[in-house]
Backbone of each chain as ProteinMPNN parsed JSONL, in Angstrom:
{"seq_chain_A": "XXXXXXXXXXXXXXXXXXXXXXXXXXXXXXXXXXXXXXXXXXXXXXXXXXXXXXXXXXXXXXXXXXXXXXXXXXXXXXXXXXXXXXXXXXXXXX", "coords_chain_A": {"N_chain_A": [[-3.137, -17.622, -2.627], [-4.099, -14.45, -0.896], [-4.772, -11.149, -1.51], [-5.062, -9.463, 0.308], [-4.271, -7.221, 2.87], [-2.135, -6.379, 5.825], [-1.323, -5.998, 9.003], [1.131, -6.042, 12.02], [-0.741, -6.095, 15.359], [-1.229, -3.094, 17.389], [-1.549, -4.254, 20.098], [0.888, -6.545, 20.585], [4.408, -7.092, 20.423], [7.66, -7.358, 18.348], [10.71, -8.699, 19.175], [13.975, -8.726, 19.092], [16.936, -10.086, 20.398], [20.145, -10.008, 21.231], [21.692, -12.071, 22.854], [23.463, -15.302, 24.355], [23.646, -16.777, 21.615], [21.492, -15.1, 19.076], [18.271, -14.452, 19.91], [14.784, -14.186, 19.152], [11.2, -13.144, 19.606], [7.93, -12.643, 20.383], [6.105, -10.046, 21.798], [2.748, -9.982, 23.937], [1.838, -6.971, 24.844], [-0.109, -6.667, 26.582], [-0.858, -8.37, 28.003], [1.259, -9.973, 28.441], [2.051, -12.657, 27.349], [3.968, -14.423, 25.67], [5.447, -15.011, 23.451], [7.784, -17.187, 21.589], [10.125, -17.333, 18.686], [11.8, -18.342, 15.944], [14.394, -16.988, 13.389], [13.318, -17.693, 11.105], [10.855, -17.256, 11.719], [10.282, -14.903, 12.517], [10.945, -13.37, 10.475], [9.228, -13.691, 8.784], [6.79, -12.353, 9.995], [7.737, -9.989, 10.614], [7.406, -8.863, 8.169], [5.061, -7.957, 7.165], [3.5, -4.966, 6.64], [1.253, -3.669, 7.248], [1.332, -2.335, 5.109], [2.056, -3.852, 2.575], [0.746, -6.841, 0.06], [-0.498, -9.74, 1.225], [0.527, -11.635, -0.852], [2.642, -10.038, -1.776], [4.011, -10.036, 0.706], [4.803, -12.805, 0.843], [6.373, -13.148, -1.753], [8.369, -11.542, -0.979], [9.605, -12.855, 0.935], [9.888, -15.161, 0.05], [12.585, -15.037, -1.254], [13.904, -14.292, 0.36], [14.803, -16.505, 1.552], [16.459, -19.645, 1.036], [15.088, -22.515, -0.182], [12.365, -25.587, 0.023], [9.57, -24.616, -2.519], [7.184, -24.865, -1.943], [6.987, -26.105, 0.055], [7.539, -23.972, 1.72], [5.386, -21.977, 1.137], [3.11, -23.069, 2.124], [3.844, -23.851, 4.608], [3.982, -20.79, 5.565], [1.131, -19.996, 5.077], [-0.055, -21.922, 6.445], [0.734, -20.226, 9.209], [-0.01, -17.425, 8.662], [-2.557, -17.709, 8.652], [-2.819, -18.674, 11.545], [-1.82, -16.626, 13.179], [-3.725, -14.669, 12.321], [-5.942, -15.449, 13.025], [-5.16, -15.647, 16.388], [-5.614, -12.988, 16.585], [-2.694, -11.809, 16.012], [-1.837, -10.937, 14.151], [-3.59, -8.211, 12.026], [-5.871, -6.837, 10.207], [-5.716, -4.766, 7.799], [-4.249, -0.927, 6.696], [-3.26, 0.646, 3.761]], "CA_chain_A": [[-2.706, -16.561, -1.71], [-4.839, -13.555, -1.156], [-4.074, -10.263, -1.587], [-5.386, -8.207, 1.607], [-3.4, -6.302, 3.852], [-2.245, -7.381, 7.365], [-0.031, -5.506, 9.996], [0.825, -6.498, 13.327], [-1.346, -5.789, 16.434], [-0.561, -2.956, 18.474], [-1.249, -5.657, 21.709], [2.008, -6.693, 20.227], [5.342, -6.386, 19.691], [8.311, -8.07, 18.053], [12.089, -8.403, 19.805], [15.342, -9.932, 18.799], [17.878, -9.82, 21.459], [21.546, -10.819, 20.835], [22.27, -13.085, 23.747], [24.754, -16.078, 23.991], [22.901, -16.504, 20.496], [20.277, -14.541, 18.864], [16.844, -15.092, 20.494], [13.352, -13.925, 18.646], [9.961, -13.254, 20.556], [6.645, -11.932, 20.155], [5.635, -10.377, 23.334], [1.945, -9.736, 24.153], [2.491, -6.498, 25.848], [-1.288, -6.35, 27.232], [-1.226, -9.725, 28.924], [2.313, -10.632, 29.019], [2.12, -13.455, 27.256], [5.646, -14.655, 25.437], [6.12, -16.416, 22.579], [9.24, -17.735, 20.839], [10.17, -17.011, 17.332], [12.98, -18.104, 15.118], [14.212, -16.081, 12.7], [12.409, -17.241, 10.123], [8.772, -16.664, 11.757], [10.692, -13.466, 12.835], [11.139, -12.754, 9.398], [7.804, -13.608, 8.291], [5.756, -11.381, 10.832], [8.077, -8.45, 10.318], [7.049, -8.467, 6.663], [3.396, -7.458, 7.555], [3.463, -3.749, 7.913], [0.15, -2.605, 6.939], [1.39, -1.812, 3.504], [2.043, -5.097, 1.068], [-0.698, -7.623, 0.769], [0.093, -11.032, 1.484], [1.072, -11.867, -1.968], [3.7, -9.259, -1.981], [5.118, -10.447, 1.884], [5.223, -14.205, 0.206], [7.343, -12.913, -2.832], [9.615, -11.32, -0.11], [9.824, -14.051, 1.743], [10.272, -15.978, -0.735], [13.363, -14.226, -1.927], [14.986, -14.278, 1.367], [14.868, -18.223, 1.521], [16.468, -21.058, -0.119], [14.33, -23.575, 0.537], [11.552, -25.433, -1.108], [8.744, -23.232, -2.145], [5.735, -25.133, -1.969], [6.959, -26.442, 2.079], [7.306, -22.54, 2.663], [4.136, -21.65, 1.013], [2.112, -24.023, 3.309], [4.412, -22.71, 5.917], [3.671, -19.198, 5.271], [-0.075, -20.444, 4.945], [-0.907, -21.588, 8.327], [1.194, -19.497, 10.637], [-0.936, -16.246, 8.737], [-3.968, -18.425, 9.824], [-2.465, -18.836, 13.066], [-1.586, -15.288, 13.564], [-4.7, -13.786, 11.791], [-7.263, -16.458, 14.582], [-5.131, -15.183, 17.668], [-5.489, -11.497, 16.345], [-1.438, -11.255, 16.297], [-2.378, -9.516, 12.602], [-5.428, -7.103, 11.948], [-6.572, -6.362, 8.609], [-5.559, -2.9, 7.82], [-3.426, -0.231, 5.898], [-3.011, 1.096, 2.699]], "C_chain_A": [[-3.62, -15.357, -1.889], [-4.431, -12.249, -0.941], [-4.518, -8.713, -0.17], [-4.244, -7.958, 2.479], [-3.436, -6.474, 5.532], [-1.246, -6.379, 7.833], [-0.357, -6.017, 11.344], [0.298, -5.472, 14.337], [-0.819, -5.04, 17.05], [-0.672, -3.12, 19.743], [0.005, -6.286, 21.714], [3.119, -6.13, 19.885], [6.924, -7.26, 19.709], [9.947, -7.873, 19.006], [12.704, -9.335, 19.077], [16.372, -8.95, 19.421], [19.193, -10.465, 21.149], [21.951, -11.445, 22.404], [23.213, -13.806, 23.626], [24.595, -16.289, 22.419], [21.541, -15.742, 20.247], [18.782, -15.022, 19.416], [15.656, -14.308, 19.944], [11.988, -14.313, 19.102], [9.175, -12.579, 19.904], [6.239, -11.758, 21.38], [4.069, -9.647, 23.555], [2.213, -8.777, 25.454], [1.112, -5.707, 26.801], [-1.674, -7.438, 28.255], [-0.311, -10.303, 29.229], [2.411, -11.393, 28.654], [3.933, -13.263, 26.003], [5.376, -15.742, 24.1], [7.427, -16.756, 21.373], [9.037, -18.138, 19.99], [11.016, -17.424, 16.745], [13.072, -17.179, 14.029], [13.78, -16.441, 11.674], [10.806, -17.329, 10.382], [8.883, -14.713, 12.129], [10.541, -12.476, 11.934], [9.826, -12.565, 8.75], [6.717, -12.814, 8.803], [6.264, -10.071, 10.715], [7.672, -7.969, 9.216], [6.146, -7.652, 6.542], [3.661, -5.792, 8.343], [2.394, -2.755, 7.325], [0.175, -2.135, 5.437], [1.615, -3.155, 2.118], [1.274, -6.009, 1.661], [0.15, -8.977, 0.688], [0.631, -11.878, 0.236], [2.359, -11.176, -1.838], [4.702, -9.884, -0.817], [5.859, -11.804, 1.663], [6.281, -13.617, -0.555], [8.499, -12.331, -1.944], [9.964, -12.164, 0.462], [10.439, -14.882, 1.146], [11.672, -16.148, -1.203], [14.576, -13.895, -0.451], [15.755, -15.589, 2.002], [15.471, -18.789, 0.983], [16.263, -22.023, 0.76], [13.18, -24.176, -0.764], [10.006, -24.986, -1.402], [7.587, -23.512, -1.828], [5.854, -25.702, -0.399], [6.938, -24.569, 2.542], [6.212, -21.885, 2.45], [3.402, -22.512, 2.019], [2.505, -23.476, 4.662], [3.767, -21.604, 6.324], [1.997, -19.112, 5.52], [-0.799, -20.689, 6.2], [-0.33, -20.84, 9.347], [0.099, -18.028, 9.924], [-1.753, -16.347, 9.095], [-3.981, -17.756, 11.394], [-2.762, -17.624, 13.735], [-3.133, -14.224, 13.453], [-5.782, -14.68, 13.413], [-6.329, -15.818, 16.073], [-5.133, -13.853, 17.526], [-4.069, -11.107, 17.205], [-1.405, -10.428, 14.755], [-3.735, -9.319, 12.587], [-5.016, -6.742, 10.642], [-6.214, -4.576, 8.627], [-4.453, -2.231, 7.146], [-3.836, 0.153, 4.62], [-3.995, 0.021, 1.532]], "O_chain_A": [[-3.977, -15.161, -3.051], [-3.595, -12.153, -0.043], [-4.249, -7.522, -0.014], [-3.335, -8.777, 2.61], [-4.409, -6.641, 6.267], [-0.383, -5.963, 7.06], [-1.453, -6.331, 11.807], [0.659, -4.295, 14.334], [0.179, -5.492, 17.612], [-0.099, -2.395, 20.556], [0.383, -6.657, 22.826], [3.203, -5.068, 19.269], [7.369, -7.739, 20.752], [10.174, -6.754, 19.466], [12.281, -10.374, 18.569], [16.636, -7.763, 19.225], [19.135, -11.633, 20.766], [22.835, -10.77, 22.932], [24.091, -13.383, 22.874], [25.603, -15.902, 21.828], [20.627, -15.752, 21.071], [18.389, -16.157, 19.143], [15.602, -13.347, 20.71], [11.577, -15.472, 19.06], [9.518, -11.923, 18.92], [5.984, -12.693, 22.139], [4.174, -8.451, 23.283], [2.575, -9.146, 26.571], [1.166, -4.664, 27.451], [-2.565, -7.387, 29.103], [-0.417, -11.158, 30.108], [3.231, -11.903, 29.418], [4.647, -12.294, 25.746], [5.176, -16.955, 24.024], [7.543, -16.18, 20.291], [8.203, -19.026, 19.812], [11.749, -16.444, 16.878], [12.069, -16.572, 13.656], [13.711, -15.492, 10.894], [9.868, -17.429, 9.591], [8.098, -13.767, 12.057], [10.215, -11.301, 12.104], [9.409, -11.509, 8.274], [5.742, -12.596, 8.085], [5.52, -9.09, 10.701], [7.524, -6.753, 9.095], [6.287, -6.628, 5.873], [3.858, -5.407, 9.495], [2.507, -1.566, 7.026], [-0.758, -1.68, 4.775], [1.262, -3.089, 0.94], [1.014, -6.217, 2.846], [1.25, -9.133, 0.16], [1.225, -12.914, 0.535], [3.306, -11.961, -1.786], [5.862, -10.205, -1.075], [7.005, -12.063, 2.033], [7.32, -13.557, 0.101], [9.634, -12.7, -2.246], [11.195, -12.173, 0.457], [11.478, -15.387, 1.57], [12.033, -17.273, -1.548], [15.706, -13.409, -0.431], [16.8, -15.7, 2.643], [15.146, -18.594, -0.188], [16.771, -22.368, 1.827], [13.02, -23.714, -1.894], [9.235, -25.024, -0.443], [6.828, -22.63, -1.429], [4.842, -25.724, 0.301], [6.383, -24.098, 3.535], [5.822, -21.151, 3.359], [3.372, -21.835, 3.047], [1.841, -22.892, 5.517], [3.075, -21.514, 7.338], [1.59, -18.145, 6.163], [-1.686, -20.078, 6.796], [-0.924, -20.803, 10.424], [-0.638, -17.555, 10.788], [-2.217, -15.506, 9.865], [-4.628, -16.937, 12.046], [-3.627, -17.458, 14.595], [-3.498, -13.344, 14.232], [-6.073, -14.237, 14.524], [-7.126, -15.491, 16.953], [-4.565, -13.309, 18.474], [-3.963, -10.534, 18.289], [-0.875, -9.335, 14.554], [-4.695, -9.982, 12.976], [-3.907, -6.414, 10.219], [-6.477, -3.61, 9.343], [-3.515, -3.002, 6.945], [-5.023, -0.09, 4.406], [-3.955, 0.229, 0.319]]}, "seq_chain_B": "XXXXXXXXXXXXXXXXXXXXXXXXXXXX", "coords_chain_B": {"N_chain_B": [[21.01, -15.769, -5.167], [23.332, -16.835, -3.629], [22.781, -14.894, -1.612], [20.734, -15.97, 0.371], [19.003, -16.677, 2.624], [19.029, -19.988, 4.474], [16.375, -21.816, 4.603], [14.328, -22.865, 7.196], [11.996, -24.762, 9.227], [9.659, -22.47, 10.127], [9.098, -21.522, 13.468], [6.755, -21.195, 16.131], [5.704, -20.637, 18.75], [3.761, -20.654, 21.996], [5.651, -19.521, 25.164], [5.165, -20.855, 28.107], [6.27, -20.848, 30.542], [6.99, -18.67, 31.027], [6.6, -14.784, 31.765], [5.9, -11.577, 29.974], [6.82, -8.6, 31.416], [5.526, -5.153, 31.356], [6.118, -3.029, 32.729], [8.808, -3.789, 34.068], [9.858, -4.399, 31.327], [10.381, -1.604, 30.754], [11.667, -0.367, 33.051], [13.184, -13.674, 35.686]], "CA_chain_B": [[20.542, -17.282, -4.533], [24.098, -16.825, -2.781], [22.558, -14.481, -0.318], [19.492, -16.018, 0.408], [19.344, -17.639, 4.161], [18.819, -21.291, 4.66], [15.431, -22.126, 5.217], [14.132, -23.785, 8.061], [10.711, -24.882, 9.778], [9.123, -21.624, 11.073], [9.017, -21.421, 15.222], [5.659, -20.234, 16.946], [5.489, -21.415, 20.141], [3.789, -20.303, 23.637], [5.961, -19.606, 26.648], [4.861, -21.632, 29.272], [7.225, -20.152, 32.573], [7.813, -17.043, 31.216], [5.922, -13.714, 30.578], [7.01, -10.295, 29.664], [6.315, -7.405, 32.3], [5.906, -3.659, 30.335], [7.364, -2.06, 33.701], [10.423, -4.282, 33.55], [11.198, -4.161, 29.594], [10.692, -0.271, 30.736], [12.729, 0.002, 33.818], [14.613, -13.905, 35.562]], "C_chain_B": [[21.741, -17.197, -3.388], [24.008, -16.313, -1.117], [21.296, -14.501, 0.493], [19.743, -16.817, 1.771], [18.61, -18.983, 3.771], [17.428, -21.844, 5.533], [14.82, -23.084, 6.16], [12.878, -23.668, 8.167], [10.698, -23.653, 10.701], [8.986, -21.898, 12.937], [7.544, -20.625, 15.454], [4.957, -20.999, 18.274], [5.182, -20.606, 21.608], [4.95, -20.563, 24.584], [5.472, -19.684, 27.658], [5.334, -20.731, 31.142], [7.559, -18.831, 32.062], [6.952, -15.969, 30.945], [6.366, -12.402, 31.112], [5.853, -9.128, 30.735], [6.656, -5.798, 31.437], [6.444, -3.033, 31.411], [8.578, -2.695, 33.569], [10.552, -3.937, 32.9], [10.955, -2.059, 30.14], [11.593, 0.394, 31.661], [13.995, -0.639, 33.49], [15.819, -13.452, 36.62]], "O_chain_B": [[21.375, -17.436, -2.237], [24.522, -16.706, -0.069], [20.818, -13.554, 1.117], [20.719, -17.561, 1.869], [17.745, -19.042, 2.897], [17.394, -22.184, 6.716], [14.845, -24.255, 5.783], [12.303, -22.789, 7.526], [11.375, -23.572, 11.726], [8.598, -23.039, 13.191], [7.328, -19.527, 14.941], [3.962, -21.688, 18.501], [6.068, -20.05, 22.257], [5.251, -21.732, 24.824], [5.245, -18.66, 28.302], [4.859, -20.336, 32.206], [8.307, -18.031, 32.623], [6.413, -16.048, 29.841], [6.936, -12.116, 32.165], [4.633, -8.968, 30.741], [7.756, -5.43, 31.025], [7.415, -2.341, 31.106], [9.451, -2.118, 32.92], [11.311, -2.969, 32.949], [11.728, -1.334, 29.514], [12.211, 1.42, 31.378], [15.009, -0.367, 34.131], [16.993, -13.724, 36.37]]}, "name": "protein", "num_of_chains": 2, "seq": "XXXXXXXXXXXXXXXXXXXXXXXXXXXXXXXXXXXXXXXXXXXXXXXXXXXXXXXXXXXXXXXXXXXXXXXXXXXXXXXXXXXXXXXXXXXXXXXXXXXXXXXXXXXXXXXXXXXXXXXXXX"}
Protein backbone atom coordinates (compact mmCIF):
# COMPACT_ATOMS: atom_id res chain seq x y z
CA UNK A 1 0.00 0.00 0.00
CA UNK A 2 1.46 3.37 -0.61
CA UNK A 3 1.34 6.16 1.34
CA UNK A 4 0.43 9.32 -0.97
CA UNK A 5 -2.42 11.42 -0.65
CA UNK A 6 -5.61 11.29 -2.80
CA UNK A 7 -8.88 13.44 -2.62
CA UNK A 8 -11.72 13.40 -4.79
CA UNK A 9 -12.00 15.44 -8.05
CA UNK A 10 -13.74 18.56 -7.99
CA UNK A 11 -15.43 17.19 -11.66
CA UNK A 12 -17.05 15.15 -8.99
CA UNK A 13 -19.24 14.64 -6.46
CA UNK A 14 -20.57 12.00 -4.10
CA UNK A 15 -24.61 11.52 -3.13
CA UNK A 16 -26.56 9.17 -0.98
CA UNK A 17 -30.19 9.63 -1.26
CA UNK A 18 -32.67 7.81 1.07
CA UNK A 19 -35.22 6.47 -1.35
CA UNK A 20 -37.45 3.30 -1.08
CA UNK A 21 -33.83 2.16 0.09
CA UNK A 22 -30.65 3.97 0.34
CA UNK A 23 -29.09 4.61 -3.11
CA UNK A 24 -25.17 5.78 -3.53
CA UNK A 25 -23.74 7.64 -6.71
CA UNK A 26 -20.87 9.37 -7.98
CA UNK A 27 -22.03 12.00 -10.28
CA UNK A 28 -19.68 13.55 -12.89
CA UNK A 29 -20.99 16.99 -12.58
CA UNK A 30 -18.97 18.27 -15.82
CA UNK A 31 -20.29 15.65 -18.18
CA UNK A 32 -23.12 14.17 -16.41
CA UNK A 33 -22.02 11.02 -16.30
CA UNK A 34 -23.63 8.67 -13.29
CA UNK A 35 -22.27 6.05 -11.63
CA UNK A 36 -23.63 3.69 -8.96
CA UNK A 37 -22.07 3.10 -5.67
CA UNK A 38 -22.87 0.86 -2.78
CA UNK A 39 -22.15 1.76 0.40
CA UNK A 40 -19.19 0.21 0.70
CA UNK A 41 -17.41 1.94 -2.48
CA UNK A 42 -19.39 4.90 -0.91
CA UNK A 43 -17.49 4.40 2.04
CA UNK A 44 -14.28 3.89 0.47
CA UNK A 45 -14.20 7.14 -1.77
CA UNK A 46 -15.48 9.27 1.07
CA UNK A 47 -12.36 8.31 3.00
CA UNK A 48 -10.06 10.22 0.50
CA UNK A 49 -10.13 13.77 1.62
CA UNK A 50 -6.89 15.16 0.69
CA UNK A 51 -5.61 14.59 4.15
CA UNK A 52 -4.75 10.65 5.08
CA UNK A 53 -2.60 8.72 2.70
CA UNK A 54 -3.86 5.62 1.46
CA UNK A 55 -2.46 3.58 4.19
CA UNK A 56 -4.31 5.51 6.74
CA UNK A 57 -7.94 5.34 4.47
CA UNK A 58 -7.17 1.30 4.36
CA UNK A 59 -6.78 1.15 8.26
CA UNK A 60 -10.17 3.06 8.31
CA UNK A 61 -11.67 1.05 6.15
CA UNK A 62 -10.55 -1.60 7.48
CA UNK A 63 -12.06 -0.92 10.84
CA UNK A 64 -15.41 -0.25 9.50
CA UNK A 65 -15.65 -3.85 7.90
CA UNK A 66 -15.99 -7.30 9.01
CA UNK A 67 -14.92 -9.04 6.34
CA UNK A 68 -11.85 -10.76 5.12
CA UNK A 69 -8.90 -8.51 4.92
CA UNK A 70 -6.81 -9.65 2.27
CA UNK A 71 -10.42 -9.84 -0.30
CA UNK A 72 -10.83 -6.09 0.91
CA UNK A 73 -7.29 -5.18 0.45
CA UNK A 74 -7.34 -6.29 -3.26
CA UNK A 75 -10.69 -4.69 -3.22
CA UNK A 76 -9.51 -1.48 -1.95
CA UNK A 77 -6.50 -2.03 -4.47
CA UNK A 78 -8.08 -1.89 -7.77
CA UNK A 79 -11.05 0.38 -7.35
CA UNK A 80 -8.01 3.22 -6.15
CA UNK A 81 -6.51 2.10 -9.56
CA UNK A 82 -9.75 2.45 -11.06
CA UNK A 83 -10.54 5.74 -9.60
CA UNK A 84 -6.93 7.17 -9.72
CA UNK A 85 -6.90 6.04 -14.22
CA UNK A 86 -10.43 7.79 -14.62
CA UNK A 87 -9.10 10.87 -12.59
CA UNK A 88 -12.16 10.32 -9.98
CA UNK A 89 -8.98 10.97 -7.33
CA UNK A 90 -6.08 13.58 -7.87
CA UNK A 91 -3.02 13.45 -5.96
CA UNK A 92 -3.09 16.23 -3.54
CA UNK A 93 -3.35 17.72 0.08
CA UNK A 94 -1.54 17.87 3.07
CA UNK B 1 -16.08 -5.93 15.98
CA UNK B 2 -19.90 -5.63 17.09
CA UNK B 3 -20.15 -2.39 15.25
CA UNK B 4 -18.35 -3.02 12.31
CA UNK B 5 -20.73 -3.33 9.00
CA UNK B 6 -20.86 -6.47 7.01
CA UNK B 7 -18.67 -6.44 4.24
CA UNK B 8 -19.58 -6.85 0.85
CA UNK B 9 -18.12 -6.69 -2.85
CA UNK B 10 -17.54 -2.95 -3.57
CA UNK B 11 -20.09 -1.45 -6.47
CA UNK B 12 -18.55 0.83 -9.32
CA UNK B 13 -20.53 0.76 -12.10
CA UNK B 14 -21.39 3.20 -15.20
CA UNK B 15 -24.94 4.38 -15.73
CA UNK B 16 -25.89 3.52 -18.98
CA UNK B 17 -29.72 5.48 -19.32
CA UNK B 18 -29.12 7.84 -16.89
CA UNK B 19 -27.07 11.10 -16.40
CA UNK B 20 -27.12 13.80 -13.86
CA UNK B 21 -28.10 17.44 -15.10
CA UNK B 22 -26.31 20.39 -12.62
CA UNK B 23 -29.49 22.66 -13.52
CA UNK B 24 -31.87 19.96 -12.34
CA UNK B 25 -29.93 18.70 -9.04
CA UNK B 26 -30.04 22.77 -8.75
CA UNK B 27 -33.56 23.60 -9.57
CA UNK B 28 -36.93 10.84 -14.65
Amino acid sequence: MENKVYALSSSYSLFKGEFNDIKYYLFNIEDGSIYRLNEVSYDMLALFDGKRDANKVFTLFNDMYQGEKDTMMIDFKNLLQTWLDKEILITGGE
Amino acid sequence: EGNKKEYQTPVFEEEQEMNFSKEIWEEC
